[in-house]
N, C-alpha and C positions, 0 to 999 in steps of 0.2 A: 518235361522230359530232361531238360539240361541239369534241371534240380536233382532228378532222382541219379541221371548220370554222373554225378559230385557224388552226390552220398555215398553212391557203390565203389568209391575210391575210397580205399581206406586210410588215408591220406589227409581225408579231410576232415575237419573238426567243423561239426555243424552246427556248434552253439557259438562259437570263437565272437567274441563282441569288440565290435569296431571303438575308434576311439571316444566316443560319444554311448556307448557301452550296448549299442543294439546290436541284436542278434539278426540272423534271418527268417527268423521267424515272428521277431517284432517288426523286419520291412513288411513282408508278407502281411501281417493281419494290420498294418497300416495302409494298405494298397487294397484291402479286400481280395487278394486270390485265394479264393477257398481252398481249390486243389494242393494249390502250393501249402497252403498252412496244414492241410490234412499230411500233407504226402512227409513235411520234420515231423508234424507228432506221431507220426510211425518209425519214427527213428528211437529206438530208446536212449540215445545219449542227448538228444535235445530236453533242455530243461522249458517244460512249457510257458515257468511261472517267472520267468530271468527278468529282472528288475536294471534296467538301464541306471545310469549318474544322476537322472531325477528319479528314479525309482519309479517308470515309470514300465510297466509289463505290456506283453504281446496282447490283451484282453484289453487295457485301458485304451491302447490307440485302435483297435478296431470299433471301440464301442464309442469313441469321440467323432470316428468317421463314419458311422452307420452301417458299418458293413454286420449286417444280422444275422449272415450264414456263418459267416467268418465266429461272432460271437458265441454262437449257440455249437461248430465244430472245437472253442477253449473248455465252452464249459461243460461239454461230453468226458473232456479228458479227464480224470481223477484229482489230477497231481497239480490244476487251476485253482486257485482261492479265489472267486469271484469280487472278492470284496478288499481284495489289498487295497492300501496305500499307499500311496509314492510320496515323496518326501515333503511335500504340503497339504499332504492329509487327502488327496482326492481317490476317488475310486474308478471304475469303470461304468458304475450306475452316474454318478456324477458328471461324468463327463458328456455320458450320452444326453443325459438332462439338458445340459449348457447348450448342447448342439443341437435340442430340438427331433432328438431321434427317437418317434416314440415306440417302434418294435422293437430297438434293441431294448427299450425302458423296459418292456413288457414282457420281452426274453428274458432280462435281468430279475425282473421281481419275482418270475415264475421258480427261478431257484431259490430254496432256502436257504442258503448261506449268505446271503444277501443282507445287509441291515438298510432298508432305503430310507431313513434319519440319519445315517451317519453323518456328524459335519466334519469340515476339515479345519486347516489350521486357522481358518479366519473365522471357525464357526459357520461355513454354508452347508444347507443342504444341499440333497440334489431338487428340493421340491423350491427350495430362496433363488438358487441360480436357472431352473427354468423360467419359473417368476420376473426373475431379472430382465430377464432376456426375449421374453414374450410368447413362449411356445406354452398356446392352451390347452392344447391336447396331449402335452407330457403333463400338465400341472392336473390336468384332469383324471389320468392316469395315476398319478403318484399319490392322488384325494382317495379314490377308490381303494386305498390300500391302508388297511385302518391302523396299521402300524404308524402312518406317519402324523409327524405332528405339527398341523398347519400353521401354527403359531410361534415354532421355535424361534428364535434370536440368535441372531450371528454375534461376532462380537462387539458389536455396533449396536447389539439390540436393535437392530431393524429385524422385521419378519419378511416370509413371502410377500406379505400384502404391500409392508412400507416398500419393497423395492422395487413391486408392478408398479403401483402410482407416481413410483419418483421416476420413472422410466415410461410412463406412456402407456401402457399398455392395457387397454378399458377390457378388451375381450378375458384378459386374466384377471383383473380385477372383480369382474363380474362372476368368475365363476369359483373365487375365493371366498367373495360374501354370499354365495348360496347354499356355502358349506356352514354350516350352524355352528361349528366350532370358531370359526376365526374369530378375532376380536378386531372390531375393526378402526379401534383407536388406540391402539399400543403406542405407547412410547418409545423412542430410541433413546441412545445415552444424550444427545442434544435435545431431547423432550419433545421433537418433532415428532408428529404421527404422520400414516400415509395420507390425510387429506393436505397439512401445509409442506410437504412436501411435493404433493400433485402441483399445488398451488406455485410453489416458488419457481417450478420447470414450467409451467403454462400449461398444462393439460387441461383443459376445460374438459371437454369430456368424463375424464376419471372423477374431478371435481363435482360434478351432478353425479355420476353414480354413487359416489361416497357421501354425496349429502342427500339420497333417496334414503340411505340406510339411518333409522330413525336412532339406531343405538349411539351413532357418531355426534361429539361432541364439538360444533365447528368452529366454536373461538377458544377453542385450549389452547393455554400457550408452552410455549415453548422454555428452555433453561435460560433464555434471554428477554423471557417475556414477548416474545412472537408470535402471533398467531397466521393462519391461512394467507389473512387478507393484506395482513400488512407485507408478507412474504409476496404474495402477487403484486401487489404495488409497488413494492421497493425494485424488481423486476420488468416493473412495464406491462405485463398480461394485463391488457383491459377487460376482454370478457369472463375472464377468470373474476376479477374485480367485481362486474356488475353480476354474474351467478352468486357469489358469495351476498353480495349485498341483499339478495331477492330473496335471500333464508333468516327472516327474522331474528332468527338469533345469533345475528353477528353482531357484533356492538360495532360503528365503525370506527370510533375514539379511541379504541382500547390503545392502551399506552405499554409500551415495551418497557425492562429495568431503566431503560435511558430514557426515559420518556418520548420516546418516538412513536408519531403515531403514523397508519399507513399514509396517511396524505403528507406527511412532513419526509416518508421514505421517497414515493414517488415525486416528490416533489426536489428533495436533493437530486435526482439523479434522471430531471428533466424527463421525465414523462406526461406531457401536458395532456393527454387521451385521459388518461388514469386520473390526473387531477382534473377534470373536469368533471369525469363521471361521480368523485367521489364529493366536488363541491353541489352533484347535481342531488345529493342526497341532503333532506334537511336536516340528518342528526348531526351529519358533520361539523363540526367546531375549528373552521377556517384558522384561526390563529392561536389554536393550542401552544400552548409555549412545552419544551420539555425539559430535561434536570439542569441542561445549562442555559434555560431561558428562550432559547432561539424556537424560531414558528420556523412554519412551512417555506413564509415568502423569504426570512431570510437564508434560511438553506440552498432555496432557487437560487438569491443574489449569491448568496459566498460562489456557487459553483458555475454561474453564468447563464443562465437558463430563463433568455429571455422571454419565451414565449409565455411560460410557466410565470416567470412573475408576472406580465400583462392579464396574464388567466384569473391569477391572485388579486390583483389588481381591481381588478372589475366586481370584487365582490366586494359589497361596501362592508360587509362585515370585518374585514381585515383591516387591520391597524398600519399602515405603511412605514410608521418610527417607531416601533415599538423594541425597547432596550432590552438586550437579554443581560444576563447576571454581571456582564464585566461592560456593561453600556454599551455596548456597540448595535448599531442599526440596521439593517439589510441594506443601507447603502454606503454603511462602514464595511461590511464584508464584501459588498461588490469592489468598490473601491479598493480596498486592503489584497484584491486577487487579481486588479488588471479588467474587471467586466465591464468596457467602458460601454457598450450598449445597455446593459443593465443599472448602469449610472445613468443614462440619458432617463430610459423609462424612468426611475423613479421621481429625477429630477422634474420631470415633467408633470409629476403630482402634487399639489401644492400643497396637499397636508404633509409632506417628508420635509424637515429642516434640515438643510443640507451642511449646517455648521455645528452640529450637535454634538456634544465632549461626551466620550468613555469616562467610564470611575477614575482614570489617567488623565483626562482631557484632553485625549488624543481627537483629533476630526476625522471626515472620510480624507482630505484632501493632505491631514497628519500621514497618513497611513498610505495612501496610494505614492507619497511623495517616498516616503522609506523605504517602498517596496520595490521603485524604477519606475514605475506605469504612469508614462511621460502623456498619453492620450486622454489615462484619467484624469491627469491633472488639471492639464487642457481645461476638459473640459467643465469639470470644477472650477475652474477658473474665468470662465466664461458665464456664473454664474453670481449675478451682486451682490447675492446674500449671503460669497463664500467671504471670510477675511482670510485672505494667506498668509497672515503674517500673526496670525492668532498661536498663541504660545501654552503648552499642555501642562502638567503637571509639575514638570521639570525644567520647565522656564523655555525648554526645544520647540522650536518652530518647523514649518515644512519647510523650508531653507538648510535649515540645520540639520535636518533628519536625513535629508536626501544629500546632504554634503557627506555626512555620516558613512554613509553607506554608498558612496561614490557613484551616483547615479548619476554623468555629467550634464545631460539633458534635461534632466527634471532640474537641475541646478539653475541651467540655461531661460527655461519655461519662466520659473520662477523670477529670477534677476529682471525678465523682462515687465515684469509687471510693479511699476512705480512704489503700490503699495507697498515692499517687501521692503524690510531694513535687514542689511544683509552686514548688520554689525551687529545684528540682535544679540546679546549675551544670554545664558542660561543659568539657573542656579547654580550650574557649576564654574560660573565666569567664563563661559567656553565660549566661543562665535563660530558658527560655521565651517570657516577658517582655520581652523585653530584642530576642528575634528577630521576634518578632509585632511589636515597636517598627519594628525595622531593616527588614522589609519592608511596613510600611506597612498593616499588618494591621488596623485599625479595632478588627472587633469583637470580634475574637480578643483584644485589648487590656483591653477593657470588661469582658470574661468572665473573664478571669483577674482582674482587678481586682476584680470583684465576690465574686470569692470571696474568705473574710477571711482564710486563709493566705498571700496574697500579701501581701511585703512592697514599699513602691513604693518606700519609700526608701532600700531595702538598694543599696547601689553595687558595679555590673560593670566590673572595668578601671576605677575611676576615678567611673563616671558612675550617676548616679542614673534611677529611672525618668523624672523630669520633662528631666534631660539628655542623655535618651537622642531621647526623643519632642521636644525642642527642634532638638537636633541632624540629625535627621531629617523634621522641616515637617512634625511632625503635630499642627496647631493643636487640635484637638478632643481631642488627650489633654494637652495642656498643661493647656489651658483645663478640663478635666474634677480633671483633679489640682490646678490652683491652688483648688479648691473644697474640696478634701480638708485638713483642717487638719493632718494627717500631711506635707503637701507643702512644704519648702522652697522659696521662691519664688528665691532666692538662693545656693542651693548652690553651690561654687568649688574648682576642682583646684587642684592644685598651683602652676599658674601662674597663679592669683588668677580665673581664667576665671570666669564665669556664666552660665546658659540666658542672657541676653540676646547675651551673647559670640558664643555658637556658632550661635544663631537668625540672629544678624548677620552674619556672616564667611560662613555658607551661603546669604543671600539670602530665608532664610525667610519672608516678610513679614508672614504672617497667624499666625506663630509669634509673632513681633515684637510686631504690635498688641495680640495676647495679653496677652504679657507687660508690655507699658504701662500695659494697664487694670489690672493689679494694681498696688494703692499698696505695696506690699511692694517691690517694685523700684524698685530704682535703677539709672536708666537710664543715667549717667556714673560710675559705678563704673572703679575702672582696675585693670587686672592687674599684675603683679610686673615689666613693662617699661613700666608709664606708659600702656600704649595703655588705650581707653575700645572702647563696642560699635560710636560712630560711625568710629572710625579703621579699624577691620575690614570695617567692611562699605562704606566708600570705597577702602582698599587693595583689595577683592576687586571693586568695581566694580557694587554694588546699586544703584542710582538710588533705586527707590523705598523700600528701606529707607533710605536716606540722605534720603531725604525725608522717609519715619515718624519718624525721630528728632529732627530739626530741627524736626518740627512740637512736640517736646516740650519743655519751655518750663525743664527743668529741664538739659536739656544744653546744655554749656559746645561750643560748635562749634569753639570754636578752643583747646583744650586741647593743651598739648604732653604729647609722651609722655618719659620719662628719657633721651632722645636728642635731645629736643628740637623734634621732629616732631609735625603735626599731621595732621587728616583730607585738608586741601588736600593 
């Protein structure tokens, strides 16, 4: 009554769209009041078919909310196009699909203007998005209507069928394959059909439906070389797993482009149910290696899954050392990731050689020492057969790798153990020391320091520890060493150079200042071409070194070098 009391105001404009561009007569057939919706399309200025900012008409939201009376009072009116689109391609048949509404389905298809295949911008029908979504009695609706075509592809190339399966839903599934047209091994653009898609969501259920149907091919794979089973397995669905395996014709080995097979999927990603099942089959091939060598059990170790190697473990078929393409072990990869449980297990097998070199002759305890995994190390360490102080390819030891990369407790672990010679040098003449310097290591610096094997003043290539830590602006190990009466304050290569030299020429300033307050330097010293440390560090363009030095009362500012040149 209020409605019609508006109308008869002539005053009102009864299409007038809100800012979201709805009329009241898209509220209305959104709400289901029939009356209401009859009583504007007796108005002749209402536009029945007004398309909102999605383009979305008073027919499409009545028919996404099931209101059937509401539906069937648009599509009396003349001036309704039952079949627009809104601006992602959807219709009113479509929507009602999606939402399971099967009279207005029924209302819709009964008029002719209708296309019930139309897709929209993603390519869906309304028969893919019932499908989807699980409503069997729209999909069964939408079959009976020989227009539609049960097979179309979205733009995904997935069909009705692939999207019931990947979604669950057996009851649509089943009454898709009763329809003699579907095909029930269609590809998607990833080459997934709806069984290894059932498979990788855990449906078991659709999974025996679709492998009753004798047309369905169950170890097709995929554009990455996937099949069903290895998709259940890489996932964890065990009984998916043991269904697939109970249909002869699944191969269980089959190998993906990367050579993975499902027990090396379920197996990286610790599903010990699934690897049990699948080692309880005898085709299985426990230690399949894949394109870059690695098996099942080292996938376990790389990612920690220790139940999963014990499970590996137990089958004597599996090889416990077995090197993948760059030598590493499944207890290089546990190791190399911090698995110190996964390190015990293996340890505790006495066919795993716990000191075994990569193509680099890197070890497990190389690797866990590089990475920080002070627990690994431990516990490597703990073992008689480890040597810690075994040297790789590049002369670096676990001392030096963990110095490297400032790990101060593996440093610590390390130092404590007699074996370790913590002057070891490397092909590159480098010691531990020397790299904890280079990368700006602090306390890795201090540790090694403190222990009284390290020598500070022994010289790398040339440079001493206090020329190393100059050359590299680490003012707090200068200044810590000029304290040490073992520390030359003045030490000189070949080319007469000095830590002030090299502090200078780098910019180092708090290097610099350092080395000032020691009265042991001398701050105009000149090397073997005349230059001093202020000609260095104004050729390199330091300002405010060039200002430390100046301010020192003992440098000559205008000193020529054997060439005659000075800082200007």
């Amino acid at each position: 009554e209020v409605v019609k009391t508006l109308l008869s105001d002539g005053r009102v404009d009864p299409d007038r769209q809100d800012k979201y561009g709805r009329t009241a007569l898209s509220w209305a057939s959104q709400n289901g009041d029939t009356e209401v919706v009859k009583t504007l399309l007796s108005d002749g200025r209402v536009e029945p078919d007004r398309q909102n900012n999605y383009g979305r008409t008073p027919l499409s939201w009545a028919a996404q909310n099931g209101h059937t009376e509401v539906v069937k009072a648009l599509l009396s009116n003349g001036r309704v196009e039952p079949d627009r689109q809104n601006n992602y391609g959807r219709t009113a048949l479509s929507w009602a699909a999606e939402n399971g509404y099967t009279e207005v389905v029924k209302t819709l298809l009964s008029d002719s203007r209708v296309e019930p295949d139309r897709q929209d911008n993603y390519g869906r029908t309304p028969l893919s998005l019932a499908a989807r979504y699980g409503h069997t009695e729209v999909v069964k609706t939408l079959l009976s209507d020989g227009r539609v075509d049960p097979n179309r592809q979205d733009n995904y190339s997935q069909t009705p069928l692939s999207l019931a399966a990947q979604n669950g839903h057996t009851e649509v599934v089943k009454t898709l394959l009763s329809d003699g047209r579907v095909e029930p091994d269609r590809q998607d653009n990833y080459g997934q059909t709806p069984l290894s898609l059932a498979a990788e969501n855990g449906y078991t259920e659709v999974v025996k439906t679709l492998l009753s149907d004798g047309r369905l091919e169950p170890d097709r794979q995929d554009n990455i070389g996937r099949t069903a089973l290895s998709w259940a397995a890489e996932n964890g669905y065990t009984e998916v797993v043991k269904t697939l395996l109970s249909d002869g014709r699944v191969e269980p080995n089959r190998q993906d482009k990367y050579g993975r097979t499902p027990l090396s999927l379920a197996a990286e990603n610790g599903y010990t149910e699934v690897v049990k099942t699948l080692l309880s089959d005898s085709r299985v091939e426990p230690d399949r290696q894949d394109n870059y060598g690695q098996t099942p059990l080292s996938w376990a170790a790389e990612n920690g899954h220790t139940e999963v190697v014990k499970t590996l473990l137990s089958d004597g078929r599996v090889e416990p050392d077995r090197q993948d393409n760059y030598g590493p072990t499944a207890l290089s990869w546990a190791a190399q990731n911090g698995r110190t449980e996964v390190v015990k297990t293996l340890l505790s097998d006495s066919r795993v050689e716990p000191d075994r070199q990569d193509k680099y002759g890197r070890t497990a305890l190389s690797l866990a020492a590089e990475n920080g995994y002070t627990e690994v190390v431990k516990t490597l360490l703990s073992d008689s057969r480890v040597d810690p102080d075994r040297q790789d390819d590049y002369g670096r030891t676990p001392l030096s790798l963990a110095a490297r990369s400032g790990h101060t407790e593996v440093v610590k672990t390390l130092l404590r153990d007699s074996r370790v010679d913590p002057n070891r040098k490397d092909i590159y003449n480098q010691r531990p020391l020397n790299w904890a310097i280079r990368n700006g290591h602090t306390e890795v610096v201090k540790t090694l320091l403190a222990n009284g094997r390290v020598d500070p003043d022994q010289q790398d290539n040339g440079q001493t520890l206090l020329g190393c830590a100059a050359d590299h602006g680490l003012s707090e190990i200068v200044r810590r060493s000029l304290l040490d009466d073992r520390s030359d304050p003045n030490p000189h290569e070949d080319s007469g150079q000095t830590l002030l030299f090299w502090a200078s020429r780098m910019g180092h300033i708090e290097v610099v200042k350092t080395l000032l307050s020691d009265g042991r330097v001398h701050p105009d010293r000149q090397d073997k071409y005349g230059r001093t440390a202020l000609n260095l560090a104004a050729e390199n363009g330091h300002t405010e070194v060039v200002k430390t030095l100046l301010s020192d009362g003992r440098v000559d500012p205008d000193r020529q070098d054997k060439y005659g040149r000075t800082a200007l």
